[in-house]
SEGUNU-869775 format. One line per 8 residues: for each residue x, y, z negated of C-alpha. Coordinates in Angstrom, 1 decimal, padded with zeros to 4 digits. Example, Ala and Ser with C-alpha at 12.3 -4.5 7.8 and 13.67 -1.06 7.14 Angstrom:
# SEGUNU-869775
012.3:-004.5:-007.8  013.7:-001.1:-007.1
***
This chain:
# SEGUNU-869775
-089.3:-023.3:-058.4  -087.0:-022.9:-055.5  -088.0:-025.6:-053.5  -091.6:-025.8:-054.5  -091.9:-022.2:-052.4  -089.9:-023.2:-049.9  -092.3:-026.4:-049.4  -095.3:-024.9:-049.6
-095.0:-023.3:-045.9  -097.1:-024.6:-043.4  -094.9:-026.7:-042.1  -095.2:-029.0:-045.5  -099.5:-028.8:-045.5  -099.2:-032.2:-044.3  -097.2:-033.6:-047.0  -099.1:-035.8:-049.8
-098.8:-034.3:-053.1  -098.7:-036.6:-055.8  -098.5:-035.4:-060.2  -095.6:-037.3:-061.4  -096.8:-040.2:-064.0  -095.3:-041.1:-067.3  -092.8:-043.8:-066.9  -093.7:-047.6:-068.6
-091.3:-048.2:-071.7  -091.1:-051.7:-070.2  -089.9:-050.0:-066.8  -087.0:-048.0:-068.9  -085.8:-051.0:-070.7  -084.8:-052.7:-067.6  -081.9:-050.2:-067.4  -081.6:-048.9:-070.9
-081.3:-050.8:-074.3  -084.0:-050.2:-076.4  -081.7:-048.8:-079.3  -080.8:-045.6:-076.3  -084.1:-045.1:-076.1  -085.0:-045.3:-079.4  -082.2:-042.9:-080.4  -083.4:-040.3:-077.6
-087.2:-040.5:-079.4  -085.5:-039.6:-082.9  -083.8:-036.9:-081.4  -086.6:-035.1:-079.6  -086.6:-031.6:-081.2  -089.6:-030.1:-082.0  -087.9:-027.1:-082.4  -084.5:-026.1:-081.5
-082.6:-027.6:-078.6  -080.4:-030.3:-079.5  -077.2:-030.8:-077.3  -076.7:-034.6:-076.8  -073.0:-033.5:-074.8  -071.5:-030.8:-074.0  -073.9:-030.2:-070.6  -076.6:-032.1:-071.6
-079.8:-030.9:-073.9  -083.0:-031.6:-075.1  -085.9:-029.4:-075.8  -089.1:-030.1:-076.9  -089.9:-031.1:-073.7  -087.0:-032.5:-072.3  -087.8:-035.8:-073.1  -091.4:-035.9:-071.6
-089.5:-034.2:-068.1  -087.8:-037.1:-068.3  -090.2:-039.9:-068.8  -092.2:-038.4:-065.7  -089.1:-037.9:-063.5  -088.7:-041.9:-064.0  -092.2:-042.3:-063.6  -092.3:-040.4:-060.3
-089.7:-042.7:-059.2  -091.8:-045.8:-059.8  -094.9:-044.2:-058.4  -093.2:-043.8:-055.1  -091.8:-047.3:-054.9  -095.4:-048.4:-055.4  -096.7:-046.2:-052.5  -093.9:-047.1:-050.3
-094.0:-050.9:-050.6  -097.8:-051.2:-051.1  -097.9:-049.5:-047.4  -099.5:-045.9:-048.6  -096.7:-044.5:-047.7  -093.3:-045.0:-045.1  -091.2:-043.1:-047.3  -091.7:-040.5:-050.4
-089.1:-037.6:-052.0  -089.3:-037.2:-055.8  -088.9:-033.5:-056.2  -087.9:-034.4:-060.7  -086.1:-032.8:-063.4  -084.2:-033.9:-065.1  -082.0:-035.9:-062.4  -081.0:-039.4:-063.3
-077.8:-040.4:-061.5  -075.5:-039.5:-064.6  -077.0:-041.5:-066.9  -075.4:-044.5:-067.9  -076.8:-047.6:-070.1  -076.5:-046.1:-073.1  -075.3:-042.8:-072.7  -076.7:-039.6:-071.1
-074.4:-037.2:-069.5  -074.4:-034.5:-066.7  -078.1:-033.7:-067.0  -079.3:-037.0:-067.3  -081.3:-039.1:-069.7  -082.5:-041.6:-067.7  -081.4:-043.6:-065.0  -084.6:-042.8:-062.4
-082.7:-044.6:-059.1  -081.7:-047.5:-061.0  -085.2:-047.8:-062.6  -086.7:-047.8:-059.1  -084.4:-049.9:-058.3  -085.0:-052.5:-060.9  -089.0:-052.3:-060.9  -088.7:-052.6:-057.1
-087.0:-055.9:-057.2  -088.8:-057.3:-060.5  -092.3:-056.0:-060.2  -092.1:-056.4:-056.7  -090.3:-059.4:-056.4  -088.1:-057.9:-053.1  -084.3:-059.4:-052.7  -082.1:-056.9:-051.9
-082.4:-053.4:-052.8  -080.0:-050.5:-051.3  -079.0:-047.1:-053.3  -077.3:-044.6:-050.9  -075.9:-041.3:-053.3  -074.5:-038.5:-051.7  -074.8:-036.0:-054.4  -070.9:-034.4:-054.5
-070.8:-035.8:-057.9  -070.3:-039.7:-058.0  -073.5:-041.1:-059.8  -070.9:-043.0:-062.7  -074.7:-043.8:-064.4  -076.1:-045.8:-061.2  -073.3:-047.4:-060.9  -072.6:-048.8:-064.5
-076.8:-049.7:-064.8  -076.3:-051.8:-061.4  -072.9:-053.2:-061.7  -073.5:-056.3:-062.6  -076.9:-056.1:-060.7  -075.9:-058.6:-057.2  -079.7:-057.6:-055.8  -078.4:-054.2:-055.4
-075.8:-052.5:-053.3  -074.6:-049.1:-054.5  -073.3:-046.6:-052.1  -071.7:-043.4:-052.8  -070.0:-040.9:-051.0  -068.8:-038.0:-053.3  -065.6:-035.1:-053.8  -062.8:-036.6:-056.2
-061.4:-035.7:-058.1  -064.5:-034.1:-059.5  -066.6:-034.4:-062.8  -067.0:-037.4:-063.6  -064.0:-038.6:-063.2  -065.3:-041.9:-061.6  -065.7:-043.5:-058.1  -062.5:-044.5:-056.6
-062.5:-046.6:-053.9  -061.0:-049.6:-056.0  -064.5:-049.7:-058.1  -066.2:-052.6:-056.3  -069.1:-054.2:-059.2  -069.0:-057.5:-060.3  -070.6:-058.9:-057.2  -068.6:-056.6:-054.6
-072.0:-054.7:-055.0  -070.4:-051.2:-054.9  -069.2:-049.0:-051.9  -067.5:-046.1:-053.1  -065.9:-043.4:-050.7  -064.2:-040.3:-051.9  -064.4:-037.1:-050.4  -061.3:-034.5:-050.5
-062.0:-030.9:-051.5  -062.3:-028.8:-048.2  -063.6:-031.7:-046.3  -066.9:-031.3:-044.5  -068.6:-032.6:-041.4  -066.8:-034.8:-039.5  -065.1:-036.3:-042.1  -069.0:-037.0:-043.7
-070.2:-038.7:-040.7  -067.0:-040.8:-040.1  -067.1:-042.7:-043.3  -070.8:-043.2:-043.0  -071.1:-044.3:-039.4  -068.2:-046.2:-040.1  -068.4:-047.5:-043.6  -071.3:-046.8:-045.5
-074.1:-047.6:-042.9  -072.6:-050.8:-041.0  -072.1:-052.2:-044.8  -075.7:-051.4:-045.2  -076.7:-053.0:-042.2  -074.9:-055.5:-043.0  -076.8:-056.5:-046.6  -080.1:-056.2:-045.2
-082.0:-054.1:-047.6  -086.1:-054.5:-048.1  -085.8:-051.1:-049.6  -083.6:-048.1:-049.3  -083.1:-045.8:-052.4  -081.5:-042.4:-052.0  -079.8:-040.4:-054.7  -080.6:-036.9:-053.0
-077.9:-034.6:-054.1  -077.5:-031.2:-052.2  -074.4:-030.0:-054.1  -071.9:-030.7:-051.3  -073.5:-027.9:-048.8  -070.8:-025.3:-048.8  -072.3:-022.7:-050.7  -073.0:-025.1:-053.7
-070.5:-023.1:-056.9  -069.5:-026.6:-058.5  -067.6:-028.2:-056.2  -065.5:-027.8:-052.6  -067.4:-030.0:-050.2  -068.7:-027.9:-047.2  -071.1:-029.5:-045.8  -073.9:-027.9:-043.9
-077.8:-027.9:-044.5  -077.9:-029.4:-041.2  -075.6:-032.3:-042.3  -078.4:-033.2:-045.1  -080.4:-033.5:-041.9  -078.5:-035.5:-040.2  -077.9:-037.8:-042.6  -081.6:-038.0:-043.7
-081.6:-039.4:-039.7  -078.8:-041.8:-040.1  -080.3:-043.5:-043.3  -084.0:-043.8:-041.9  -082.2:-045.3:-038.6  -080.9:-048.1:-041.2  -084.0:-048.2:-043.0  -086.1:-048.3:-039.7
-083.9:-051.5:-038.8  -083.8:-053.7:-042.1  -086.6:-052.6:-043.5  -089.8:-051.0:-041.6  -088.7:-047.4:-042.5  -089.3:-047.7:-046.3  -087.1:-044.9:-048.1  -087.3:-043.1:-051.8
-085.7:-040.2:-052.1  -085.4:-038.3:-055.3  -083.9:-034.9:-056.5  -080.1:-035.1:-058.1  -077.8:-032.4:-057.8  -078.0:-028.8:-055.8  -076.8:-025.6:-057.7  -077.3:-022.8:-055.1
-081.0:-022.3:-054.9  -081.0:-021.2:-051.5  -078.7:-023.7:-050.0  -080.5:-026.3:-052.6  -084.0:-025.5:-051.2  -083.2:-024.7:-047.7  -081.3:-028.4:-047.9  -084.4:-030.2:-049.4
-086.7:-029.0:-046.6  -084.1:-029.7:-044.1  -084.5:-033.6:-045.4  -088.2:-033.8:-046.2  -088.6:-032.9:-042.8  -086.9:-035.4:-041.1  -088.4:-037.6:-043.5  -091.8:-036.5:-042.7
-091.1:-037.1:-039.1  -090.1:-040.5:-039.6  -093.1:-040.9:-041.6  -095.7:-041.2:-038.7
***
């Protein structure tokens, strides 16, 4: 609710607005094994919430959130790479990063990045697909769905130590796919844009994506209450900037963004207008 006020200001009336679509079984089972998904459907409550870990719960709805947060994401890889659109945020719930193959934790049931991932180079038939997270939690659930996944390069920047307990710098995928850089508590600006100017992006560069995913999470902005990152809302800015400058060179421009973590609704919503802007700027 936060950030659907705080985009519908003028400034946003130019922004396409798209219902998010059911996702394709076929689409989940790219990342998932069909007995996870099978064992989510059987445990849909009609009822009651039903707690699947100790964060993570399903109402009766739950499950249909999360088909359509999956299915946003797959809708905006369509626009993007059929030329409707340069780039496209998925403002979803339930986020996605979390979730592993068979296991959903931290809010997540399904893996929405890695499914846009996957669809994008399958349906699509593109080579080389670049995720960029910088939610202050590392996105353990990306990582496991693409680790063995040498289309993809995942990278992460995120605080650690710091739920979930994964993401050190010795992580690296089967295929030298994944790019993990840990963030000490306290850190915040500079420390951000030295490992991304310096790391991150020239290894990005340096894989050639035809498509860059982004794992939005607004969690490390200072005021965020579950963790010790303090970054700025002008930091989300400026690394919305950074990462359509890559995309702008390997890849005409072509982002997806979509919604993971962000816990002060303020900072959260003041954060995602601070990146839909730029990305609406880079959209013309």
């Amino acid at each position: 609710m936060s950030i659907e006020q705080k985009l519908a200001c003028r400034d946003f009336d130019r922004l396409t607005r798209i219902a998010a679509p059911m996702v394709a079984n076929a689409d989940i089972l790219r990342c998932h094994p069909s007995s996870y998904l099978e064992l989510l459907q059987s445990l849909a409550p009609d009822g009651e919430m039903v707690s699947l870990d100790g964060d993570t719960h399903m109402t009766a709805s739950t499950l249909a959130a999360a088909y359509r947060a999956a299915g946003a994401n797959v809708a905006a890889v369509n626009a993007v790479l059929q030329g409707d659109e340069r780039n496209a945020f998925v403002a979803c719930r339930p986020p996605g990063h979390h979730a592993e193959k068979a296991r959903a934790m931290g809010f997540c049931l399904f893996a929405n990045v890695s499914i846009a991932a996957k669809y994008a180079l399958d349906v699509h038939g593109l080579s080389r697909v670049a995720v960029i997270d910088f939610d202050v939690h590392h996105g353990n659930g990306t990582q496991d769905v693409l680790w063995d996944e040498p289309r993809a390069l995942f990278c992460s920047s995120h605080q650690m130590p710091l739920f979930p307990g994964s993401g050190a710098s010795t992580e690296v995928g089967a295929h030298d796919n994944v790019l993990n850089q840990p963030l000490a508590a306290g850190s915040g600006s500079r420390e951000m844009q030295q490992i991304y100017d310096q790391v991150i992006f020239p290894r990005m560069l340096a894989f050639e994506p035809e498509l860059i995913l982004v794992s939005a999470g607004f969690d490390a902005h200072a005021a965020d209450p579950l963790a010790s990152i303090n970054w700025s809302t002008q930091d989300f800015a400026w690394l919305t900037r950074r990462i359509c400058d890559v995309a702008d060179i390997c890849c005409e421009g072509r982002v997806v963004s979509t919604l993971e973590g962000g816990y002060d609704l303020t900072a959260l919503a003041d954060s995602v207008a601070a990146h839909v802007g730029v990305l609406m700027e880079r959209s013309r």
